[in-house]
C-alpha positions as CSV (number, residue, x, y, z in Angstrom):
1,X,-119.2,-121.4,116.3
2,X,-119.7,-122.3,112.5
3,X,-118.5,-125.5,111.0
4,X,-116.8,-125.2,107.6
5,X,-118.5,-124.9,104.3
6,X,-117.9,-126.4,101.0
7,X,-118.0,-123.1,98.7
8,X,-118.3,-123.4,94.9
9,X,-117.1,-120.7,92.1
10,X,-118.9,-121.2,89.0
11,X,-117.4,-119.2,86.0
12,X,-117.4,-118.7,82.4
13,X,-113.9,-120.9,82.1
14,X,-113.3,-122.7,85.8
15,X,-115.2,-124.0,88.2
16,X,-113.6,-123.6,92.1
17,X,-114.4,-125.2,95.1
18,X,-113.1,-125.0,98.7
19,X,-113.6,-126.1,101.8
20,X,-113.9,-122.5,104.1
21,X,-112.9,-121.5,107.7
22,X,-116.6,-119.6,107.9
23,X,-114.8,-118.0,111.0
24,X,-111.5,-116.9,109.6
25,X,-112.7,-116.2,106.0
26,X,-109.9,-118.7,104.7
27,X,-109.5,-122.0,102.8
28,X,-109.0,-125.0,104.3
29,X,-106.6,-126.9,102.4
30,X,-106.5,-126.6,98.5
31,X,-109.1,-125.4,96.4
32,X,-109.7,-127.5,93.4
33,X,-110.6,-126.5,90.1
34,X,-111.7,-128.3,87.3
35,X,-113.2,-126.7,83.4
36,X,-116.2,-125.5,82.6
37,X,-117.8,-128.1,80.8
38,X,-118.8,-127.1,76.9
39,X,-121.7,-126.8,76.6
40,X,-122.0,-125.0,79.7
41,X,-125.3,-126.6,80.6
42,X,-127.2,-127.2,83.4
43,X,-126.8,-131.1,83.0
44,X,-123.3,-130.5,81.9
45,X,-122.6,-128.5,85.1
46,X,-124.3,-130.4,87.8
47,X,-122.5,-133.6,86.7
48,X,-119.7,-131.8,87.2
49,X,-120.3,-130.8,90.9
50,X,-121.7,-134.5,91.5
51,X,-118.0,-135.8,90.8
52,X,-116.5,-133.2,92.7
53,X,-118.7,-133.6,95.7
54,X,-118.2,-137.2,95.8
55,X,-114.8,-136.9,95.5
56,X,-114.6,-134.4,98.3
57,X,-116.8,-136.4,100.4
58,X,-118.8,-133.7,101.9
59,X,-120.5,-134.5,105.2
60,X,-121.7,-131.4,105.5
61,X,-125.7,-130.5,104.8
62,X,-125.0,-127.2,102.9
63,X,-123.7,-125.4,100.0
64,X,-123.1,-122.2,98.9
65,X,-122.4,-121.4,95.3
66,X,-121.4,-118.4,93.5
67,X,-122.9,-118.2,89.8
68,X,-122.2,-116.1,86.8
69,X,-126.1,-114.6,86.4
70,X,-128.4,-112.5,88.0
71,X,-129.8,-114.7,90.5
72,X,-133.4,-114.4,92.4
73,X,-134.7,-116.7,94.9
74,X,-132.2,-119.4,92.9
75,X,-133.6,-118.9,89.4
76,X,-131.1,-117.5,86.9
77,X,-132.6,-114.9,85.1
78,X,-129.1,-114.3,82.3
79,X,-126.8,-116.0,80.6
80,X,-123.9,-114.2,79.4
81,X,-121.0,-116.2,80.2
82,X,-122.7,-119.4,80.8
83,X,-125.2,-121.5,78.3
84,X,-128.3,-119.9,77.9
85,X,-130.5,-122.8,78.4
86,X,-129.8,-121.7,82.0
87,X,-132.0,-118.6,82.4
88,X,-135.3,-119.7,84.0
89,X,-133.7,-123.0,85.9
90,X,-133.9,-123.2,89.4
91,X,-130.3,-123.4,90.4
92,X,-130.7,-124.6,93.8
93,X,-133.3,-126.9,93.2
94,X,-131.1,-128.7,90.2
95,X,-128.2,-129.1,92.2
96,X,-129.8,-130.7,95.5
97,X,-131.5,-132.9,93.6
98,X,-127.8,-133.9,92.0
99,X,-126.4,-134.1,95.5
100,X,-129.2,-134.2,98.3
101,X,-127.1,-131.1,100.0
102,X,-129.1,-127.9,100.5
103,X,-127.6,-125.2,98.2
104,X,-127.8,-121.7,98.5
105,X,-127.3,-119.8,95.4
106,X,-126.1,-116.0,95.0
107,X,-124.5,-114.0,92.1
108,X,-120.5,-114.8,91.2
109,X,-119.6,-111.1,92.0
110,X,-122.1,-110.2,95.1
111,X,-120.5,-113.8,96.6
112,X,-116.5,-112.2,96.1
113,X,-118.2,-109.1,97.5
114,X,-119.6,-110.1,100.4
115,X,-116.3,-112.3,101.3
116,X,-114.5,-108.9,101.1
117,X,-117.3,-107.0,103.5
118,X,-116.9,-109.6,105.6
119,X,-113.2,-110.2,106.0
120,X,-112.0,-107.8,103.5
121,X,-111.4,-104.8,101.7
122,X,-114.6,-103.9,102.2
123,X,-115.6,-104.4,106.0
124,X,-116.2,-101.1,108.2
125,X,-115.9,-98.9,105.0
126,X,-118.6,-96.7,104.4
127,X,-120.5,-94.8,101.5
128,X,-120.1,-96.4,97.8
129,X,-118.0,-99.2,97.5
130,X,-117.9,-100.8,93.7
131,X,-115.9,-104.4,93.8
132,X,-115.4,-105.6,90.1
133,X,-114.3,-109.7,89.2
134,X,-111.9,-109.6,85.9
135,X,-112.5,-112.8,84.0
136,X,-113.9,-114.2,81.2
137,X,-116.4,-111.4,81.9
138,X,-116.8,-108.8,84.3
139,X,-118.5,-109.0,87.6
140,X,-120.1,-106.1,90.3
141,X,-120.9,-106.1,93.5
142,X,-121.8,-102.7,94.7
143,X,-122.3,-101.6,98.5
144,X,-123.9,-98.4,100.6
145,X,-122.7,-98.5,104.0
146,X,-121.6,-101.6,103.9
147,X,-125.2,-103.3,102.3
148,X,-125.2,-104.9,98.8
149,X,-127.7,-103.6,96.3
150,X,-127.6,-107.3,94.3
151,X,-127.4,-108.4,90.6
152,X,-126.0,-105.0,89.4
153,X,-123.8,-106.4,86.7
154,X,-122.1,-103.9,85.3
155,X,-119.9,-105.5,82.6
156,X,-122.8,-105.3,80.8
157,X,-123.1,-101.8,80.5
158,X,-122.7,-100.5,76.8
159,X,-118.7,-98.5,77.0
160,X,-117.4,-97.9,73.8
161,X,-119.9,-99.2,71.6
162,X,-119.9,-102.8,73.4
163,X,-120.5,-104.5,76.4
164,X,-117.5,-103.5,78.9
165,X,-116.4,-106.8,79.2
166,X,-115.7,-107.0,75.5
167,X,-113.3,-104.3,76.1
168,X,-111.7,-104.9,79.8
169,X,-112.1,-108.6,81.2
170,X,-109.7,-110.6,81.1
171,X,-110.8,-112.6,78.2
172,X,-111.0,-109.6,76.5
173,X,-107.2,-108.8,77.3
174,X,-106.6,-112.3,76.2
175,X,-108.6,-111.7,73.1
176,X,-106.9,-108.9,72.0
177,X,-103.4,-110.1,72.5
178,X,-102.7,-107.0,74.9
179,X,-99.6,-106.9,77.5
180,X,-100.6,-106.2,80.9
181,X,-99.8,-102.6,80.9
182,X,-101.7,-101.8,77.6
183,X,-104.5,-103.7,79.2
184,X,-104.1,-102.1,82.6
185,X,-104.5,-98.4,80.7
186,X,-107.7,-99.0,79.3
187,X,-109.2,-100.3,82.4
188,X,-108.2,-97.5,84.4
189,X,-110.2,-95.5,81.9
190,X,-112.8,-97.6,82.4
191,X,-112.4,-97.4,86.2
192,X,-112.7,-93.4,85.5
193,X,-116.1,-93.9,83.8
194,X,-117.3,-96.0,86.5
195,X,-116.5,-93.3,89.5
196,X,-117.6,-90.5,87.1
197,X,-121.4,-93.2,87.5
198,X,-121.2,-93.7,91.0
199,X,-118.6,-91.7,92.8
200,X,-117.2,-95.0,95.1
201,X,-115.2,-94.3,97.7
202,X,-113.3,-97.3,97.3
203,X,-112.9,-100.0,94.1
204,X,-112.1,-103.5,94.8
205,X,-110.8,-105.6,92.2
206,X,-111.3,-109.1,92.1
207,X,-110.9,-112.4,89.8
208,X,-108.3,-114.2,87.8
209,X,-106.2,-110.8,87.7
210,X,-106.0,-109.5,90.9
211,X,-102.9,-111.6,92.0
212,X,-101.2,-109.7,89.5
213,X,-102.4,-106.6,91.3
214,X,-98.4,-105.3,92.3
215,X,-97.8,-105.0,88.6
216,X,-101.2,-103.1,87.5
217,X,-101.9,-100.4,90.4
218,X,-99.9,-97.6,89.5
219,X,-101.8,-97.1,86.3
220,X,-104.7,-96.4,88.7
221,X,-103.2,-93.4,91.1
222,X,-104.5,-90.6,89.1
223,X,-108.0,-91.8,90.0
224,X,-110.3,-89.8,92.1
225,X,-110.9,-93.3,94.0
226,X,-108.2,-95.5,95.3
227,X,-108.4,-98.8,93.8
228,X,-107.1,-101.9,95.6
229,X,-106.9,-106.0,95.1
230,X,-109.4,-107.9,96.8
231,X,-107.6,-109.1,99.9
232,X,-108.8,-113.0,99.3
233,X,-107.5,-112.1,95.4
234,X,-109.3,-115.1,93.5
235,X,-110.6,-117.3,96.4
236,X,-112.7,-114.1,97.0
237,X,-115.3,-116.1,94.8
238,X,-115.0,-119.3,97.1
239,X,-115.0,-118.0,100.5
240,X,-118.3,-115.7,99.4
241,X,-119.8,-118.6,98.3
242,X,-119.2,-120.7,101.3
243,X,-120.6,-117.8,103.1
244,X,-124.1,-117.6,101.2
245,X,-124.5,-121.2,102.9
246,X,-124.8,-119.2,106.1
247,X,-127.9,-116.7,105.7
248,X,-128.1,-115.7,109.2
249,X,-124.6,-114.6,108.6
250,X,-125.6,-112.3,105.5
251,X,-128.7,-110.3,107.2
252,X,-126.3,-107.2,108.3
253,X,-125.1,-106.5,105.0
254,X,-127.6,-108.1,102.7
């Protein structure tokens, strides 16, 4: 029997936290969600958590986080959608020494992933799964029979002459002033470059736009791959999170 853990989303725009049923998968009460602080700095951002922490009054001794880099053994080693005085800072040294709690630190993306491999989309399914976050960037978690192959961050990838995420995120659909079902159109082609990569089995989408899943998924039936919303839809990010607090939990599909 696991107690709950505090989980924290970091992104480009929002930071999310959540107290998580580490059982059930689910939140316990409300997330909250508060800015990104600008400049997105380390400082900036560990203040932030400091408030939020207090607030919540945590009892408990750990914390997962979910944050937008590639992340090894806590060091960020990018900064794409986050201030780049980040890369080389020990993530979960920075924040215990904010709080005192012990934090354990994963990739945005891997953390939605793994919440869907656990209580998911994604659990029992096997072969090549490719889960993707839609935000103010994208986000990748990729899985063979059922364990992650971290830090893959595909939005990164040159499409079109740019980064994908300049063409497909969210921000990017906000940037460009496109409906949902212009947008939706270009990232299904963008979905048919990615299975044409990696030939998935299954595509999971996650982030900000997946609660508007009903509206987007029949401009992705032609594809050789079916294409669903992450079940947790944007508390995918929070309950992954929570999860990472909980390595023992992690070692059959990490």
């Amino acid at each position: 029997m696991y107690s709950p853990a505090l989980g924290i989303d970091i992104g480009g725009s929002g930071i999310k936290f959540g107290i998580v049923d580490i059982e059930q998968g689910t939140l316990i009460g409300e997330r909250i969600k508060v800015d990104t602080p600008y400049p997105s700095t380390p400082d900036a951002i560990a203040s932030v958590i400091r408030e939020v922490v207090s607030a919540l009054d945590w009892k408990g001794d750990r914390i997962g986080v979910g944050f937008p880099a590639i992340i090894q053994d806590g060091v960020s080693l990018t900064a794409t959608n986050i201030d780049k005085s980040w890369i080389g800072v020990n993530s979960e040294e920075l924040f215990h020494k904010t709080t005192g709690h012990r934090y354990y630190v994963m990739n945005d993306a891997d953390a939605a992933g793994i919440a869907e491999r656990k209580y998911g989309r994604i659990k029992n399914v096997r072969g090549t799964v490719l889960m993707l976050t839609l935000g103010t960037g994208i986000g990748s978690a990729l899985f063979y029979d059922g364990k992650l192959i971290p830090n893959t961050e595909f939005g990164h990838i040159e499409y079109r002459g740019d980064l994908a995420e300049h063409w497909v995120s969210n921000q990017a659909r906000k940037d460009r002033a496109l409906e949902y079902d212009d947008w939706a159109k270009e990232l299904a082609d963008f979905l048919e470059y990615m299975i044409l990569l990696f030939s998935p089995r299954l595509i999971v989408l996650g982030g900000g736009v997946s609660s508007n899943f009903d509206v987007l998924k029949h401009h992705f039936t032609h594809l050789r791959a079916p294409v669903v919303s992450a079940s947790a839809y944007n508390d995918a990010g929070i309950i992954g999170a929570a999860l990472v607090a909980y390595p023992e939990l992690l070692e059959a599909f990490v």
